[in-house]
C-alpha positions in Angstrom: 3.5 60.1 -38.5 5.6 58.9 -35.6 7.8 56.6 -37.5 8.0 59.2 -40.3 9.9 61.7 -38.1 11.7 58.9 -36.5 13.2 58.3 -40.3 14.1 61.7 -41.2 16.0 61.7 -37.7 17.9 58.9 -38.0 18.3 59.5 -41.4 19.4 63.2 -41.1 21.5 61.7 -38.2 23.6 59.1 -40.5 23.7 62.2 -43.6 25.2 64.5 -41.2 28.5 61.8 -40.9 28.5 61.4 -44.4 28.1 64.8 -44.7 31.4 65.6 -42.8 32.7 62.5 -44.2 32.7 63.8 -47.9 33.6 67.5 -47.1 37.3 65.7 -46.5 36.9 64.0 -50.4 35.8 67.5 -52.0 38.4 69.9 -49.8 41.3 67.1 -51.4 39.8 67.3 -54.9 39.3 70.9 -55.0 43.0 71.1 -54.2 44.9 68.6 -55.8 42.0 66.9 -58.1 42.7 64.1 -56.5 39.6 61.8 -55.1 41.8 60.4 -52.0 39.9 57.2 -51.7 41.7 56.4 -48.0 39.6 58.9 -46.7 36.8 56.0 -45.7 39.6 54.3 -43.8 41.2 57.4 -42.4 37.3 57.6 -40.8 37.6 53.7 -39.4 41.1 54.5 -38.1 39.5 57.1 -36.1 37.1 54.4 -35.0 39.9 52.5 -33.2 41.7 55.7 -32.0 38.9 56.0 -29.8 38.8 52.0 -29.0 42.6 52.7 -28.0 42.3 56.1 -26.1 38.8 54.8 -23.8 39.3 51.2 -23.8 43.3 50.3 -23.8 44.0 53.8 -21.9 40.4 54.2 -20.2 40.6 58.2 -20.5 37.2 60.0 -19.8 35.4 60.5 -23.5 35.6 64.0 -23.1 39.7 63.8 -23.3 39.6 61.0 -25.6 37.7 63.0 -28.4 39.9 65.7 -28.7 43.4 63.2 -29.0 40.5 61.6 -31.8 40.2 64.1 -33.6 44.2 65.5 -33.4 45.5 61.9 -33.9 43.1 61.4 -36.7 44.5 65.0 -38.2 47.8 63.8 -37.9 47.2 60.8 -40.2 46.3 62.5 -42.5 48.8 64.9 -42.8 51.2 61.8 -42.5 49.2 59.9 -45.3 50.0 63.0 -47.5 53.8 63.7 -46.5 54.4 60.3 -47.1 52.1 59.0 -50.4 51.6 62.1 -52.0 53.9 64.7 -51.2 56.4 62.6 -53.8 54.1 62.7 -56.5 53.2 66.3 -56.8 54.5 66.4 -60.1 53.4 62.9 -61.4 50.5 62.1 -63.2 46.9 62.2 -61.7 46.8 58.5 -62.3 49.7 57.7 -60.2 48.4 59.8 -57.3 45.3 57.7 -57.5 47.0 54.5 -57.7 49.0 56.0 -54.6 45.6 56.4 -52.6 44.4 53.4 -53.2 47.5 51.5 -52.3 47.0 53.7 -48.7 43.7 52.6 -48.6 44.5 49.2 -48.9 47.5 49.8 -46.1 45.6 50.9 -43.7 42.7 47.7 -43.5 45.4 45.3 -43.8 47.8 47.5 -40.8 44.3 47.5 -39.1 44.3 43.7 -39.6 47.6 43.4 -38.2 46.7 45.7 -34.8 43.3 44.9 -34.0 42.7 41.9 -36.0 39.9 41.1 -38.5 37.1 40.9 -35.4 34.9 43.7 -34.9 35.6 45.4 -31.4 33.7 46.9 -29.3 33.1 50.4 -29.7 33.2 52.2 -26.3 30.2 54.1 -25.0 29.7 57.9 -24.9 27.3 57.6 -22.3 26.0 61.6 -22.4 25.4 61.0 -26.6 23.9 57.6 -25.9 21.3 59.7 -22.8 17.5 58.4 -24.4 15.4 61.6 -24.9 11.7 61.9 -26.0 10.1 64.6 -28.0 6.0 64.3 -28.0 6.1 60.7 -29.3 8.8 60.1 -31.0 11.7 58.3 -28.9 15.7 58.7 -29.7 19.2 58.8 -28.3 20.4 62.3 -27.8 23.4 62.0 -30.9 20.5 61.9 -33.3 19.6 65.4 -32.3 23.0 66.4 -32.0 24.5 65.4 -35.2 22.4 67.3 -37.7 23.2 70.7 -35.4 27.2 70.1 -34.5 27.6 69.1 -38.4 25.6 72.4 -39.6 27.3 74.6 -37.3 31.0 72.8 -38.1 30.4 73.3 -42.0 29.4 76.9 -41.1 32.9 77.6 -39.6 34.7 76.1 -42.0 33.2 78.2 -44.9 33.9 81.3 -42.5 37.4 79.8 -42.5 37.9 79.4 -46.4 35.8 82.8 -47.3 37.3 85.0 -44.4 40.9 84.0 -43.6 44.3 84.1 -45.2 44.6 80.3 -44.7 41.3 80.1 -46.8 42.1 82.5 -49.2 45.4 80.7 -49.9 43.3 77.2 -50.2 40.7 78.8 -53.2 44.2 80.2 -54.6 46.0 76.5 -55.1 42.5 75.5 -55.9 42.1 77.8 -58.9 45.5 77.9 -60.3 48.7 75.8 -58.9 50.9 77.2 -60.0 50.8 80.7 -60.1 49.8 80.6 -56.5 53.4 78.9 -56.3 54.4 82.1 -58.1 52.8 84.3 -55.6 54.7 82.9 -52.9 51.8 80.8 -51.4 54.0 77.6 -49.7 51.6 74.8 -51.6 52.7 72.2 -49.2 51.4 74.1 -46.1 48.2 74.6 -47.6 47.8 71.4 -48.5 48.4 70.0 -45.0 46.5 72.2 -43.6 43.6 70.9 -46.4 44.2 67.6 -45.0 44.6 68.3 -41.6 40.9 69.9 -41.8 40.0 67.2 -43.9 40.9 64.2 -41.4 39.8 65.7 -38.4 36.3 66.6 -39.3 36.1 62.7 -40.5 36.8 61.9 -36.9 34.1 63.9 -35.8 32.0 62.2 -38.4 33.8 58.4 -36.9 32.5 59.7 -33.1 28.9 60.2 -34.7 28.7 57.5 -36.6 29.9 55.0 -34.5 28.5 55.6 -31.5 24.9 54.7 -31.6 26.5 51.1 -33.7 28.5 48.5 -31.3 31.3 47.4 -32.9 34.5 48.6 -35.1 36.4 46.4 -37.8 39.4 47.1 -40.7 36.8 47.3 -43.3 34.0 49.1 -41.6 35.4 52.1 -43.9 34.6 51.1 -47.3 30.9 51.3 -48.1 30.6 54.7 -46.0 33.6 56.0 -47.9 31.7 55.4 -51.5 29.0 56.3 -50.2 30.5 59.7 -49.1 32.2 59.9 -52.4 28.6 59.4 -54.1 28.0 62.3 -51.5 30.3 64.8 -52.7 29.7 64.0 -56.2 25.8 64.5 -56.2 26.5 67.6 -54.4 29.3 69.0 -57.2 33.2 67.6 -55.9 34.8 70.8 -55.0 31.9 72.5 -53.0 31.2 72.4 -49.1 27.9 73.1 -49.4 27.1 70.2 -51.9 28.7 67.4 -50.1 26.6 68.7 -46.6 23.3 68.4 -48.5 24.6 65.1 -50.9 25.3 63.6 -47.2 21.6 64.7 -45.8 19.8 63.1 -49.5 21.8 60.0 -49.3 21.7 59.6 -45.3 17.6 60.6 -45.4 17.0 58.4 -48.6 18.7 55.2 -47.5 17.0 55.3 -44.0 13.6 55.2 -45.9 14.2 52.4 -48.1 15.8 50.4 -45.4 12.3 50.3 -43.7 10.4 49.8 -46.8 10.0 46.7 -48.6 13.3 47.3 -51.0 15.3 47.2 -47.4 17.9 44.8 -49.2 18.4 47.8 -52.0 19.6 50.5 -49.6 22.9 50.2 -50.4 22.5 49.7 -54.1 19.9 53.4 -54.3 23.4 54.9 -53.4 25.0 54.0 -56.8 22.1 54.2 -59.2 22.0 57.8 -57.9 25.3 58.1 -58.7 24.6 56.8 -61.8 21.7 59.3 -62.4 23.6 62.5 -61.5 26.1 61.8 -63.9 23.6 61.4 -66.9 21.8 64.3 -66.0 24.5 66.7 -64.5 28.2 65.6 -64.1 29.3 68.3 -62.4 27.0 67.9 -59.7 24.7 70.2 -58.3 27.0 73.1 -57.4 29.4 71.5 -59.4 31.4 74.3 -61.3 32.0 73.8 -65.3 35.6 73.8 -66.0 36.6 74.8 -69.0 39.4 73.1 -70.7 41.9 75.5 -72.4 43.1 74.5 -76.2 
């Protein structure tokens, strides 16, 4: 019984990054339909933001999270100024080949930075505090995760349900370009989409990487598909369906790893992938679109 809460910790733990993780892929899609597959390494750039701000700079974690989090923003809304902000107008196809090519940027400027070894990933020591609950033993980020990612989701649908910024986000989201028409400045929104985006991936980066010792220029991609698989499951384009597609996938994968199919943890990811889009494409709160003739 011990080791069976221990799991759904951890494993609620790691879902609640990929949780956050893939809110940034289905905020994107739902605007632009456009699966921005840099998002994994917008989450390891975060990673050595924080190896720059507490290690190179030696600022206190509680100021280096914040400049995380606004630097990690700020990407974003670079990554989309720069590589997509041209392409408005282009093809779907060439906005994806665009993302990619940013994805593929960022390892190899990584690379170039940090170099190809992992580094050390500096310690938060109040996350890292040990704390014990009857008989099962953790570090205190499992129990916070699961709570700081509820409560962050829970703002940001009060923020897309309840305020003009919001409002103006399910507009673009529902019709381009007559929300163009209405005078809604696209651009803004979509920065601000991004902005949102990026800096609740850092949060996810602080979370994720803080119980694990080291960062390096690829440590992006199998999170990133995985938090794709994420969003997908839970219905691309919904908030709620990417937090719970996080929680199943994060939950799920912890179990397996400590059963004997351990070496399959990874691959249950993408046959569930697989699975979802046999059975339902759209996801689980995935709305059908319907195409007009």
């Amino acid at each position: 019984m011990t080791e069976f809460l221990q799991n759904c910790l951890t494993g609620l733990s790691i879902g609640s990054s990929y949780a956050l993780i893939a809110i940034g892929y289905t905020m994107v899609y739902g605007i632009l339909r456009l699966i921005n597959f840099a998002h994994g390494d917008i989450f390891m750039m975060a990673g050595y933001f924080m190896i720059f701000f507490m290690s190179n700079m030696m600022l206190p974690w509680y100021i280096a999270v914040p400049l995380v989090i606004i630097a990690t923003a700020l990407l974003g809304v670079l990554i989309d100024r720069v590589a997509y902000k041209p392409l408005r107008q282009a093809p779907r196809m060439s906005i994806m080949i665009s993302a990619i090519g940013v994805s593929y940027f960022l390892e190899n400027f990584a690379t170039y930075l940090f170099s190809a070894l992992p580094k050390a990933y500096p310690p938060i020591d109040f996350l890292n505090r040990k704390i014990t609950i009857g008989e099962v033993s953790t570090s205190l980020v499992t129990f916070v995760t699961p709570v700081l990612t509820i409560l962050l989701v829970a703002v940001l649908l009060f923020i897309v349900n309840k305020t003009k910024v919001g409002i103006a986000m399910r507009a673009v989201s529902k019709d381009f370009e007559a929300s163009q028409l209405m005078g809604i400045k696209i651009n803004t929104v979509i920065s601000v989409t991004f902005m949102i985006g990026c800096a609740l991936a850092a949060v996810g980066s602080i979370l994720y990487f803080t119980p694990r010792p080291s960062v390096y220029p690829m440590v992006g991609s199998l999170p990133g598909l995985k938090c794709f698989v994420a969003a997908v499951f839970g219905g691309i384009g919904s908030i709620p369906g990417a937090l719970l597609g996080g929680f199943l996938i994060g939950v799920c994968e912890t179990f397996i790893k400590f059963s004997p199919l351990s070496e399959f943890s990874d691959v249950f990811t993408f046959v569930l992938l697989i699975l979802v889009l046999f059975i339902r494409p759209t996801g689980l709160f995935g709305e059908k679109l319907e195409e007009k003739v």
